[in-house]
Every structure is written in structure tokens, then in C-alpha cells.
C-alpha positions in Angstrom: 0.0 0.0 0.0 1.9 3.8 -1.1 1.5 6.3 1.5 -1.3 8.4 0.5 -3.6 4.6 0.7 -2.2 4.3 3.9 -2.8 8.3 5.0 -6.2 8.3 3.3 -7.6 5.5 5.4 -7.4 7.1 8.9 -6.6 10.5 10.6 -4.4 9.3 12.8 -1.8 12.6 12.1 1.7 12.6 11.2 4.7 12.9 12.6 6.6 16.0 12.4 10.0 14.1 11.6 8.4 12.4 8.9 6.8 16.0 7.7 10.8 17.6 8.0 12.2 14.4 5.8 10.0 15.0 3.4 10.9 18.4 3.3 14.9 18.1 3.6 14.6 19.9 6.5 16.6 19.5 9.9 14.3 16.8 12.2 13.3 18.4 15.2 13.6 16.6 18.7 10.3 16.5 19.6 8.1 13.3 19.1 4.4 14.6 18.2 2.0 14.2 15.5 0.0 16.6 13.5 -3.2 16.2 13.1 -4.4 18.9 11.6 -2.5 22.5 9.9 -3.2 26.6 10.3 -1.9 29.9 8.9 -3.7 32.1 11.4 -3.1 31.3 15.3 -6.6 32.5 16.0 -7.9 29.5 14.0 -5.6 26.7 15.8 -7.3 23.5 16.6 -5.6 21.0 19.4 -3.1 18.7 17.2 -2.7 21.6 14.8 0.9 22.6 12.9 0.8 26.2 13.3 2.2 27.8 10.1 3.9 31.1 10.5 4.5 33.2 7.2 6.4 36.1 6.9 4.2 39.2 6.0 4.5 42.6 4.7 3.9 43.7 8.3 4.2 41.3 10.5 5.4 37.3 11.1 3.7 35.2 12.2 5.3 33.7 14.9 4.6 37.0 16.4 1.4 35.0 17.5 3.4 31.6 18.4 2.3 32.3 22.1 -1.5 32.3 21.0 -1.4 29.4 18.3 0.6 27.2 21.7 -2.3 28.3 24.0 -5.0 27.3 21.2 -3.4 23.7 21.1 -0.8 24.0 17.9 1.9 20.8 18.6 4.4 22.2 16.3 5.4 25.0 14.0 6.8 25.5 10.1 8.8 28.4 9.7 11.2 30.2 8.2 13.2 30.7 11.9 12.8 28.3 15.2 9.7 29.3 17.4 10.7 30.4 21.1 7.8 27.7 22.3 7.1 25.0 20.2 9.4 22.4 17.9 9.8 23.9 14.4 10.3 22.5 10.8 12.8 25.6 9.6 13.1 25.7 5.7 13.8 28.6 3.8 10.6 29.6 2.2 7.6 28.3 3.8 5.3 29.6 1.2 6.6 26.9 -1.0 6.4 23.8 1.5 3.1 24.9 2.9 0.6 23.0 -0.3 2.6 19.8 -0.1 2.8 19.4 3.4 -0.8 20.3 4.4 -1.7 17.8 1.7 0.0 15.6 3.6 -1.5 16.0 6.8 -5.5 16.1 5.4 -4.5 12.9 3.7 -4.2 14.2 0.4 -8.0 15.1 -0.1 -7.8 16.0 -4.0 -7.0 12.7 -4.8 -10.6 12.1 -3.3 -12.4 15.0 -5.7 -12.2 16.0 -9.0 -11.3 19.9 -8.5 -12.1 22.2 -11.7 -10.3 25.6 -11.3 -11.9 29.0 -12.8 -9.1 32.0 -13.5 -9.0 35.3 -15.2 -9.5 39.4 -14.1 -13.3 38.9 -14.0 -16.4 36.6 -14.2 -14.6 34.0 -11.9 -17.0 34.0 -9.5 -20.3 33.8 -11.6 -17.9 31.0 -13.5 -17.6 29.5 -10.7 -21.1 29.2 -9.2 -22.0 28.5 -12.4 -20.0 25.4 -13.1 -21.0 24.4 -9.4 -24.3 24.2 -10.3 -23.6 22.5 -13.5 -22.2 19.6 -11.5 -24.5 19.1 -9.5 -26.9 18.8 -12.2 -24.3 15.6 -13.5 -25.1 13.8 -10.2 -21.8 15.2 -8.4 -21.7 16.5 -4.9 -19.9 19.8 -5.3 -18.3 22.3 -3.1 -17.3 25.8 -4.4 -14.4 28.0 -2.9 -14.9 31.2 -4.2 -14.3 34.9 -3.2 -18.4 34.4 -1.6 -17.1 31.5 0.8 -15.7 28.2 1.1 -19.1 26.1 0.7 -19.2 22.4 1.4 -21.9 20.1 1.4 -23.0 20.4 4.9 -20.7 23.5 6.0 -20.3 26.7 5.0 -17.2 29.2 6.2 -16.8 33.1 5.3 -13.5 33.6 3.4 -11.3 37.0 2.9 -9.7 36.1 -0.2 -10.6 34.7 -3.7 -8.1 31.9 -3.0 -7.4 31.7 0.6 -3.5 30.3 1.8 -2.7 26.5 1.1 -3.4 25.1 4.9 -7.1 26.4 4.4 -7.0 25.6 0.9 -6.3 22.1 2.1 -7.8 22.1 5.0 -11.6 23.1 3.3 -10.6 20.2 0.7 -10.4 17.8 3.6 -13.5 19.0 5.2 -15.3 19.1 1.8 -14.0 15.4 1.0 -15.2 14.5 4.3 -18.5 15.8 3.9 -18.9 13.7 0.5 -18.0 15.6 -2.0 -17.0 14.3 -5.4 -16.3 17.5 -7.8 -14.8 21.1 -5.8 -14.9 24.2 -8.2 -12.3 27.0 -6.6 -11.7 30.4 -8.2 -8.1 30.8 -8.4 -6.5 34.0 -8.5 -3.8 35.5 -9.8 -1.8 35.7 -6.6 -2.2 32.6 -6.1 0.7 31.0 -8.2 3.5 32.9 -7.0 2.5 32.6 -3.4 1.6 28.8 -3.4 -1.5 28.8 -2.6 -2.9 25.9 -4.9 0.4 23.9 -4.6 -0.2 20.3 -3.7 -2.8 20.3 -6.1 -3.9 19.2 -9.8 -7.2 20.1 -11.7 -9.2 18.3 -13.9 -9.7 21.1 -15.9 -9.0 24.7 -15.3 -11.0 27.4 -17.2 -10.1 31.0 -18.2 -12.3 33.8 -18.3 -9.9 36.8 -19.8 -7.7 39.5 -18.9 -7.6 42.8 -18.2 -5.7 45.6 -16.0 -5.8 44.8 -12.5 -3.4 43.8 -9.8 -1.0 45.6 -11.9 0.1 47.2 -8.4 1.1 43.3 -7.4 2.3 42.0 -10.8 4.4 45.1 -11.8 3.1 45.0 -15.8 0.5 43.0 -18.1 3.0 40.2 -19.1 3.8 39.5 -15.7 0.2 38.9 -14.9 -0.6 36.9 -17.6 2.4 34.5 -16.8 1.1 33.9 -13.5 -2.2 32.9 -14.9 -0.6 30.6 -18.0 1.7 29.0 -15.4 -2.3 27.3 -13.8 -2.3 25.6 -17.3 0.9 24.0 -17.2 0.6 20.2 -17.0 1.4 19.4 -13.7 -1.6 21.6 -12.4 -3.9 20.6 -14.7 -5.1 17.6 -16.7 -7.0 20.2 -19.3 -8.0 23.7 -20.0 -11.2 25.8 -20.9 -9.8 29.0 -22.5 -11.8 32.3 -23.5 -10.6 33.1 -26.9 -12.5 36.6 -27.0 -9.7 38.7 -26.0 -6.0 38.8 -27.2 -4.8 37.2 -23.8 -6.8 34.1 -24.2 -6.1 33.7 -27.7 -2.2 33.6 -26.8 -3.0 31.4 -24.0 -4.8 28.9 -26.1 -1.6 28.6 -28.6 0.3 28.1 -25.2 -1.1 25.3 -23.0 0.5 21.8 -23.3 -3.1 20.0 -22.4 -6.1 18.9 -24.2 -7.6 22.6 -24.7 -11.1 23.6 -25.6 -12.0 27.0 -26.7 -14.9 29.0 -26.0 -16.1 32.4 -27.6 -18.9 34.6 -28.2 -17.9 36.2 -31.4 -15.2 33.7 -33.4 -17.3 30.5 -34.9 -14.0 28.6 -35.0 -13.7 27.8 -31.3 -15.2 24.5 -29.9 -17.7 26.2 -27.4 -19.5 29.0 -29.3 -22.3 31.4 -27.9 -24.9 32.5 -30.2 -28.6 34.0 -30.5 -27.9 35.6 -27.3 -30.5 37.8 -26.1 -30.0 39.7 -22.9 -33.0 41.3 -21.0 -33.5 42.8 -17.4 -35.0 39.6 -16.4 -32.5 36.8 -17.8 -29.8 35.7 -20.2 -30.4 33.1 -22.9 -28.1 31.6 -25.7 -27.8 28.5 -27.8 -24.5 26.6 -27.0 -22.9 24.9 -29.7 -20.5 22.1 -28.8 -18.9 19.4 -30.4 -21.5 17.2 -28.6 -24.2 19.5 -30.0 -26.2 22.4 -29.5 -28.1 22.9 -26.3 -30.3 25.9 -25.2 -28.7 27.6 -22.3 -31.1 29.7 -19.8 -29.6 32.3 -17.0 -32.0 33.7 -14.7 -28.8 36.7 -14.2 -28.8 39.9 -16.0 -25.8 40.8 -18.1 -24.0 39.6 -21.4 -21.3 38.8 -19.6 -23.1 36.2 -18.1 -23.6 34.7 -21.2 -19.3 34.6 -21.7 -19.7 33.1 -18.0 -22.0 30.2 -19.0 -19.7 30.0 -22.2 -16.5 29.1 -19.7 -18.3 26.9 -17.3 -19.7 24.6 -20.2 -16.2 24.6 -22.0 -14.7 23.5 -18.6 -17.5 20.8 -17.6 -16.9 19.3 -21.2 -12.5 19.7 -21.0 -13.5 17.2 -18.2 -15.7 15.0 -20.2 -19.3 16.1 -18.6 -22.5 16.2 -20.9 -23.4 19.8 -21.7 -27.1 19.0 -21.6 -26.8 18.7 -18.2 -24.9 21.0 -17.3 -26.6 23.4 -19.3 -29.7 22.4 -16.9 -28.1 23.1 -13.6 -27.3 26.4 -14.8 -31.2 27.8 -14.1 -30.9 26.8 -10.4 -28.4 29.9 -10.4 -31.1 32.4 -9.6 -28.1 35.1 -8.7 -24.9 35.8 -7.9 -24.5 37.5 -5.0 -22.8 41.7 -5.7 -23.3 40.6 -9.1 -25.8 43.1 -11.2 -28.1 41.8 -7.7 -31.3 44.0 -8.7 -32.8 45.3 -5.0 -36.6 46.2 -5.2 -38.5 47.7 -3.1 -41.2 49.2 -5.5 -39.0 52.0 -6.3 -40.4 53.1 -9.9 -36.5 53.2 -11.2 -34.0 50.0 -11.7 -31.3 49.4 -9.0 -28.6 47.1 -8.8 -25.4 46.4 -7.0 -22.4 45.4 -8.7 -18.7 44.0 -7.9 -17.5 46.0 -10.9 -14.0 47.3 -9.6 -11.7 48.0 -13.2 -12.8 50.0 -16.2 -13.1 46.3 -17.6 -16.1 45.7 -15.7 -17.5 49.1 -16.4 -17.2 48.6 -19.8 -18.6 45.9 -20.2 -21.5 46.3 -18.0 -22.5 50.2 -18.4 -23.9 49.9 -21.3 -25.9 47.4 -20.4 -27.8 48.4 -18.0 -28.4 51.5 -19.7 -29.9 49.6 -22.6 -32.4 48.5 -20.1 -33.6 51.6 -19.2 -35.3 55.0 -21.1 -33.9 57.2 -18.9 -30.0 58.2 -17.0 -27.5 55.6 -16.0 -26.6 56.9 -11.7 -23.2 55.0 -10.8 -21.6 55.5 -7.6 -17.9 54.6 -7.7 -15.0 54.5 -5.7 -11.4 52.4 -5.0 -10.3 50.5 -2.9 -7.3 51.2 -0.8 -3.7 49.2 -0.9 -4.6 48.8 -4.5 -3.2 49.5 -7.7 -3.3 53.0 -7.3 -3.0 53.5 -11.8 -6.7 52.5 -11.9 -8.4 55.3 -10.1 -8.3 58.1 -12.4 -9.2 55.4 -15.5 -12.4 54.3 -12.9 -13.3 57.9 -12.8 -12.9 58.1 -16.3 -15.0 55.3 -17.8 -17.8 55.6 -15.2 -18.3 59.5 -16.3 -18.1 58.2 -20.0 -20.6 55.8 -19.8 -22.7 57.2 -17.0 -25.1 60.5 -17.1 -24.3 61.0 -13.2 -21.3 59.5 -11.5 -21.6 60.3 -7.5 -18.0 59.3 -5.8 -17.7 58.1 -2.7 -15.4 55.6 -0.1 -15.1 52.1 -0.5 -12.4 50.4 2.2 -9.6 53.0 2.2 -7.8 50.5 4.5 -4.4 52.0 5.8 -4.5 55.3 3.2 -6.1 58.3 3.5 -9.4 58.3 1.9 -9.1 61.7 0.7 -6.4 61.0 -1.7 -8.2 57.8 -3.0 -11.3 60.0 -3.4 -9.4 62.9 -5.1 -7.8 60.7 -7.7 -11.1 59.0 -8.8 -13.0 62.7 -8.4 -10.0 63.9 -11.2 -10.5 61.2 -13.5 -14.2 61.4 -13.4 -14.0 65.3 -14.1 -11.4 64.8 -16.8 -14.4 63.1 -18.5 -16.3 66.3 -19.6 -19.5 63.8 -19.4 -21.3 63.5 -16.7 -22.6 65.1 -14.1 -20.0 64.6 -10.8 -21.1 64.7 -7.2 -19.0 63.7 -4.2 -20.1 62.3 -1.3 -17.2 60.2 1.1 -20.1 59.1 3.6 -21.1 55.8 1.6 -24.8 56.1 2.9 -25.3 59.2 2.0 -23.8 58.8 -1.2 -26.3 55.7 -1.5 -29.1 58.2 -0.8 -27.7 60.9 -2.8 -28.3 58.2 -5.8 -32.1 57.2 -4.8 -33.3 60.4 -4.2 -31.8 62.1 -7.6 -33.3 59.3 -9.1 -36.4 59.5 -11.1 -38.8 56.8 -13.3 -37.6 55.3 -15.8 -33.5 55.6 -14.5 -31.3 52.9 -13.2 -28.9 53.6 -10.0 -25.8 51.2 -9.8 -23.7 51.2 -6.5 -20.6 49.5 -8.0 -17.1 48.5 -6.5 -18.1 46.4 -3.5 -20.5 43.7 -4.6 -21.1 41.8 -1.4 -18.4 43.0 0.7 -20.1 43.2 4.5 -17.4 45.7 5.8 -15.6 49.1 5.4 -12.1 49.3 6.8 -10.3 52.8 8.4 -7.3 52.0 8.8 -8.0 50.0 12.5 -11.8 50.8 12.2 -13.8 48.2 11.1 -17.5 49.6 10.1 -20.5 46.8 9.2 -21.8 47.9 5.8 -23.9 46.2 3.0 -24.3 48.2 -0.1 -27.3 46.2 -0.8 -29.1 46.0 2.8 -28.3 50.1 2.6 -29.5 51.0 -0.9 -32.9 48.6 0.0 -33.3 50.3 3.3 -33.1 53.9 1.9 -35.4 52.7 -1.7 -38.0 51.6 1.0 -37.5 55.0 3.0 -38.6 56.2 -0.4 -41.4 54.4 -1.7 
């Protein structure tokens, strides 16, 4: 029996000389077993290997005394711990996927795991393809920038791609639970930082790619490498690709896997969108496959829903899944959370909440929902802080081009000054010449600036923050919903 038969068939942990030999790493003295593995002390379950990674601000061994007290039995490092045996290696990042595969008893052997990457549409991708699955008969779990949802559990999650030991860790529970098929969004970040290491997709779809992150990445090429290097063949047994922008054309000629195309405009490509017809109520297409066509159905609003469907159904068939049924599981998607969510509340004018966050997403969504109205398109923008600060002024910009009245306001400033985020989107919206600009910092205010400007027949879209639950000032943490807001002031209003 190989060891991952012999791990798989009980938890019974693993010792932490065996985890430092398999890591070339100095064996410390102490005789424990692992049972279990965190990044984040305040998460630390008795048995656990506490894993403390360097940071921008802080390390995290600076919380070694906390992980000991929760019950951590050991510690991987980049330097010894002061109170607890250590595996020391020299970039922990890197060891962290392998060896928390390792101690879950390498869970994605158990699952079939179908990644979703590009700048946007992962998450509608991925809920999507979810749904999809299910619709085949598999159990599915999704980890995606909305949560890490497992059959029976559901946890909150910062991150599009959280760290590897939660990475694994969710895997584990989600095998455990009785899943059979996980679809993850997988972001750019997590490549160089490891996140998804220790793991190997079925198939791995891409959406597209636009400026963002650039603040990360440094340029364009850079962040399209990161996002190739998720196709290479030791992370993936095949690839979905998006062949409607240049990006995704380069990355078809470039993967070394069975690849299947999928577009909306070039007839050439395997997965091809057509007769789509987008209205405020839904999204429908017919899909034509290799397999055949099939009518797709969305009950979202958006075109780009339809390039969505288009990348889920090229990724359920790169992985050998029928798209009749997964064409079926898509109507159980009756939204996506932040994503063009219309709130009403018998307000006689549209309004909707969107994630859009780069002039990508403005672009492509502006003219949209101005198509499904007769009178003006209200956006309230802002940016985030500790972001690529080169994409202010252009989301200033593009919203005043496309919009009739562009009110801005804060998102999560985070540790800069607001004011200064503010100002550069304010400049960029003015440099327009377009619309009308109004700015308001206070997001609820800004949020009833838009309903009561608002008249019949307009449409008001609070963009930038989608779902998000929280603003963050620097150590202020403030509860805020832009869609519990906007329905509670368009009900102060009716």
C-alpha cells in the first residue's frame, strides 16, 4: 500500500520528523503528530501545525504564544519558534501545499477539482459550473471569493483563494463531507504565493484578462504569466480557454493540455455562444458544442453572463461532462451575490449592486444596464485602498463616459487616507467632460444621494463592492452592506 492509501484510510496525524524528511529539513527533537495544519493562530485546533509566514507587516510567529495556547503541537517556519518544535526551511510559502496535503490525507486525490481563472467573471464562472455539477449527479463544493461552501458546512473567506493550509484544509473537510467535484476560483496571486500547490485540476477554465493587480504584478506580461503557469501540466489535466480577447487567444496557442475553446464572437472555437439575447430579467443563448447544441437559460442579468456560461460549459466538457446537463443546472443559479443583484422595493426606477472594480467591468457592464432603461445611468464609484493606485483616475474616467451622473464616494480606504483615494477618482471622473459629478465620502449618504436624484424610468448602480459586508479605516472596522443600505433607503422612499 503507497502512502497516501495508507494516509487516506485514517486520521491518525503525522509525525513531524516524517513531515521535516519530506521536506529536507533539519528533524526536530520533539516526538508529536500533526493532526491537523493553520496559517492564522486564532484558527488553531488541538493537534494543529501552526504555520507562521512572513508578511509585509508582521510574522507570524509574532502570535506563536496564541497558536501554543489554542493547542498547535508544532510549527513550520522560516526561523525556530521560542515555544514550540519547528520545521525551519527557507521559504515556507513553498512547502506549505505539499505538506498540508499531507497531513489532510491528500484530499484531491478524493475530488475532481475544476479551477476557474481570469480578471473577472470567476465567480459567476464559478457558481455557475458548481451548479452545473451538481446537475451531473456530483456532490460539489465551491471555494470562491463568496465562501468556502461544502456540502453540509459553509465558512466566510477574505480572499478569492485563501492560503494552502485552508486551501487544504476546506478540501479535507469538503472530502469528508462527501464531495465528489470542488470548483475553486483561483487568482492570480495565487501562483507565485503557493496557494494551490499540492494540487492538480481536472480542468482549469479562463475567463480573460484585463488591467488589475497591476500594483502586485508590476506589468500586463507578468500577470498573464502567473495565470498561464495554472495551465501548465502538472496543475492541470486540461483547460477551458476564452478566446475573445487577445490574452486568451495567446493562452490557447500556449497550454501543453487537451484545450477547448470557447467564444462569443469567433465561430471557430469548440464552445461557441450565439442568439444571445440579454434582457432585465435573464440571459439566454444557444451553445454549440462538439457534442451538440443545447439551449442555455440564465435567470442573471448581463452579457457577460452569457461569456460566463460559455466558460463553465467549456470546462464541464474539457473534463468529459454532458453539456445538456450542465446546461440544466445552470437555471438553479437564480443570482450571484454583488453581481448586477437588482434590489426592489417598488421603487419606480432599476437598481442594482455590482462588484465591478476595473474600467473592464465598467465597460462591459455600463452599457448594459443603460440599454435596459429609457432614462439616465446613476453610478456611484470608488477604490479600494492598498490597490493598484493606476486605476483610479481610469475608474473615474470610464464611469463619467458611460454614465449621465457619476456620484463618488469611499469604499475600504484600509491603511491610506481616503481623501487622496477620493481625489484621484474625483479627477479622472471630471477629466471626463460627461457626466454630471457629485461627491459624497459618507457611503450612505452617497447611496441616498443616488435614490433620491433618481427619477422613473433611471437605473442607479452602486458598484465596486458587490457583497463585501465591511468598510475598513485603517483600524476601524465599520458593518456595511451596499445592498441592505440601498434597499433600506429605496423603502425609506417608496
Amino acid at each position: 500500500m503507497d502512502e497516501r492509501s495508507t494516509l487516506s484510510s485514517a486520521n491518525a496525524g503525522v509525525s513531524l520528523a516524517d513531515l521535516a524528511r519530506s521536506l529536507d529539513a533539519p528533524e526536530p527533537i520533539a516526538s508529536v503528530r500533526v493532526h491537523g495544519a493553520s496559517d492564522d493562530s486564532r484558527s488553531v485546533m488541538p493537534g494543529d501545525l501552526y504555520v507562521a509566514l512572513p508578511g509585509t507587516h508582521v510574522h507570524g510567529l509574532d502570535f506563536e504564544i496564541e497558536a501554543l495556547e489554542r493547542g498547535a503541537v508544532a510549527v513550520l517556519s522560516d526561523r525556530v519558534s521560542t515555544v514550540l518544535p519547528t520545521i525551519v526551511v527557507a521559504d515556507p510559502r513553498r512547502s506549505v501545499g505539499p505538506v498540508c496535503a499531507r497531513i489532510h490525507r491528500y484530499p484531491a486525490d478524493a475530488m475532481d477539482l475544476y479551477g476557474v481563472t481570469g480578471t473577472n467573471g470567476k465567480t459567476s464562472t464559478a457558481l455557475l459550473l458548481a451548479a452545473g455539477l451538481s446537475a451531473s449527479g456530483e456532490v460539489v463544493g465551491t471555494m470562491t471569493g463568496l465562501g468556502l461552501d461544502g456540502p453540509s458546512t459553509s465558512v466566510p473567506t477574505a480572499r478569492t483563494t485563501p492560503e494552502a493550509a485552508t486551501v487544504q484544509r476546506t478540501l479535507g473537510r469538503f472530502r469528508d463531507e462527501g464531495a465528489t467535484a470542488v470548483a475553486l476560483e483561483v487568482s492570480s496571486h495565487a501562483v507565485p504565493e503557493h496557494r494551490v500547490d499540492g494540487v492538480r485540476f481536472a480542468a482549469m477554465g479562463f475567463t480573460n484578462l484585463a488591467p488589475d493587480h497591476l500594483d502586485y504584478h508590476g506589468s500586463m506580461d507578468r500577470y498573464f504569466e502567473a495565470k498561464a503557469e495554472l495551465f501548465a501540466a502538472d496543475r492541470t489535466a486540461a483547460a477551458a480557454v476564452g478566446i475573445d480577447d487577445p490574452y486568451g487567444k495567446k493562452l490557447a496557442q500556449l497550454v501543453d493540455v487537451p484545450c477547448w475553446t470557447w467564444s462569443t464572437a469567433d465561430t471557430r472555437a469548440d464552445v461557441f455562444g450565439e442568439n444571445i439575447e440579454c434582457t432585465g430579467v435573464d440571459t439566454s443563448m444557444t451553445v454549440r458544442t462538439p457534442l451538440g447544441r443545447v439551449h442555455v437559460r440564465l435567470p442573471l442579468l448581463g452579457p457577460h453572463q452569457a461569456s460566463n456560461a460559455l466558460a463553465a460549459v467549456a470546462t464541464a466538457l474539457a473534463a468529459g461532462k454532458n453539456p445538456d446537463s450542465i446546461a440544466a443546472g445552470f437555471e438553479c443559479v437564480k443570482s450571484v451575490p454583488g453581481r448586477l443583484e437588482r434590489i426592489d422595493a417598488g421603487q419606480p426606477f432599476l437598481a442594482l449592486v455590482d462588484y465591478m472594480h476595473n474600467t473592464a467591468g465598467q465597460r462591459r457592464l455600463l452599457p448594459f444596464v443603460r440599454s435596459l432603461v429609457p432614462g439616465r445611468v446613476i453610478v456611484i464609484v470608488g477604490a479600494t485602498g492598498e490597490r493598484d493606485p493606476g486605476k483610479r483616475f481610469p475608474l473615474g474616467t470610464t464611469a463619467a463616459a458611460l454614465a449621465d451622473i457619476v456620484i463618488v464616494s469611499d469604499e475600504s480606504p484600509l491603511s491610506e487616507n481616503a481623501d487622496t483615494i477620493r481625489e484621484a477618482v474625483v479627477t479622472g471622473a471630471r477629466a471626463a467632460r460627461s457626466a454630471v459629478v457629485m461627491v459624497e465620502p459618507d457611503r450612505r449618504a452617497a447611496i441616498a444621494l443616488a435614490v433620491n436624484v433618481a427619477e422613473p424610468g433611471d437605473v442607479v448602480v452602486v458598484a465596486g463592492r458587490g457583497c463585501d459586508t465591511q468598510q475598513i479605516y485603517g483600524a476601524e472596522v465599520v458593518e456595511f452592506d451596499d445592498r441592505v443600505v440601498l434597499r433600506e433607503l429605496l423603502s425609506d422612499n417608496v
